[in-house]
C-alpha positions in Angstrom: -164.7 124.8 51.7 -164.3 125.4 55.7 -161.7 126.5 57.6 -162.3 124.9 60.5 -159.3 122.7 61.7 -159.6 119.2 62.5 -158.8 117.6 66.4 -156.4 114.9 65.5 -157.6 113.7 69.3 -161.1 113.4 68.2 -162.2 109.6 68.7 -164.6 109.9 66.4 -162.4 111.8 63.1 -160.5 109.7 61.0 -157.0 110.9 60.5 -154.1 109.6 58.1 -151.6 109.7 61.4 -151.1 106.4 63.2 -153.8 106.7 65.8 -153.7 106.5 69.5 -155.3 103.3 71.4 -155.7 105.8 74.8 -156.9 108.9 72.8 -159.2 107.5 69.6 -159.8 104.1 70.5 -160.8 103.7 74.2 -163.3 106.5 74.3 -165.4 104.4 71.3 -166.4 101.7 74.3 -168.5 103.0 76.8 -169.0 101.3 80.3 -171.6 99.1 80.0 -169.6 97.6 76.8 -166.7 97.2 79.3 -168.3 95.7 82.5 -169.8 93.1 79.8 -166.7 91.7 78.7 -164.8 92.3 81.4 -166.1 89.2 82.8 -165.4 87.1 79.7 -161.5 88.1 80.0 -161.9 90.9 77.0 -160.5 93.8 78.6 -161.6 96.3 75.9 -159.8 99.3 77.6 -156.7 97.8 78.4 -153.7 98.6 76.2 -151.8 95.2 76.9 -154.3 93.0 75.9 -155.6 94.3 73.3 -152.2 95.1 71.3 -151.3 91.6 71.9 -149.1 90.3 68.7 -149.6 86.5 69.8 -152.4 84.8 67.0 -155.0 82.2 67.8 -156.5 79.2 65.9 -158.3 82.0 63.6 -156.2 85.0 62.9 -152.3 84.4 62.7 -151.4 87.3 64.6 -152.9 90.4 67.1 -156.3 87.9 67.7 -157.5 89.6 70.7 -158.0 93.0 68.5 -158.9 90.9 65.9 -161.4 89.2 67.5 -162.9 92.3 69.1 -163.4 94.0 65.2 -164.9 90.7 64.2 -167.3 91.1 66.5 -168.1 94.8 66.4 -168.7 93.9 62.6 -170.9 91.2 62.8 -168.0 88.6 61.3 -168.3 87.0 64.2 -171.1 86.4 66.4 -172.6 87.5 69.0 -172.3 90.7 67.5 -170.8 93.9 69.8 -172.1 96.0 71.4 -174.4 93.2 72.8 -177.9 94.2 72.4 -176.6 98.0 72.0 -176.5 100.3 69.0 -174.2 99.0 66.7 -170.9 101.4 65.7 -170.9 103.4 62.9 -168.9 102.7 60.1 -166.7 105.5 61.0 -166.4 103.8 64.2 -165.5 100.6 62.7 -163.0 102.2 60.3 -161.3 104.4 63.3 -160.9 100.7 65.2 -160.1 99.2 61.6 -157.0 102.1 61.3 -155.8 101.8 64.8 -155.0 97.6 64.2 -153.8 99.3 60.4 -151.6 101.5 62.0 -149.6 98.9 63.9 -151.8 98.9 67.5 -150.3 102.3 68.6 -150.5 103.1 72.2 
């Protein structure tokens, strides 16, 4: 068994705590993710939009998140990252946890 402590800030460690959309979530997208969807009005990075409560024709509430996690699971198509290396399941369940754990700043 280690000793070695966890970094609750780590984007990449899943944690039981609510996580942190500026500290866990936002490092997961790297820039070239961002300057692809910018374009598309998906502003991956930005806090406001993607906590949004109001639903769509598809999920009854938070579709902009929603939307985003279809897509970086391959629900939805095209799949995210476009053309890139897909995320890791850990990646997917940090993202998955965040929306879980009521969109937390």
């Amino acid at each position: 068994m280690s000793d070695a402590k966890q970094d609750p800030t780590s984007p990449r460690q899943a944690t039981n705590a609510p996580l942190s959309f500026k500290q866990q979530i936002v490092p997961l997208f790297n820039a070239q993710d961002v300057s692809c969807m910018n374009p598309m009005g998906v502003h991956l990075t930005n806090y406001t939009y993607m906590s949004a409560a109001a639903g769509d024709g598809t999920f009854p509430d938070h579709a902009n998140a929603n939307h985003v996690y279809a897509r970086l699971t391959g629900a939805e198509t095209p799949r995210m990252p476009r053309g890139g290396t897909y995320w890791s399941q850990d990646e997917l369940g940090l993202f998955n946890q965040w929306m879980q754990g009521g969109y937390q700043p």
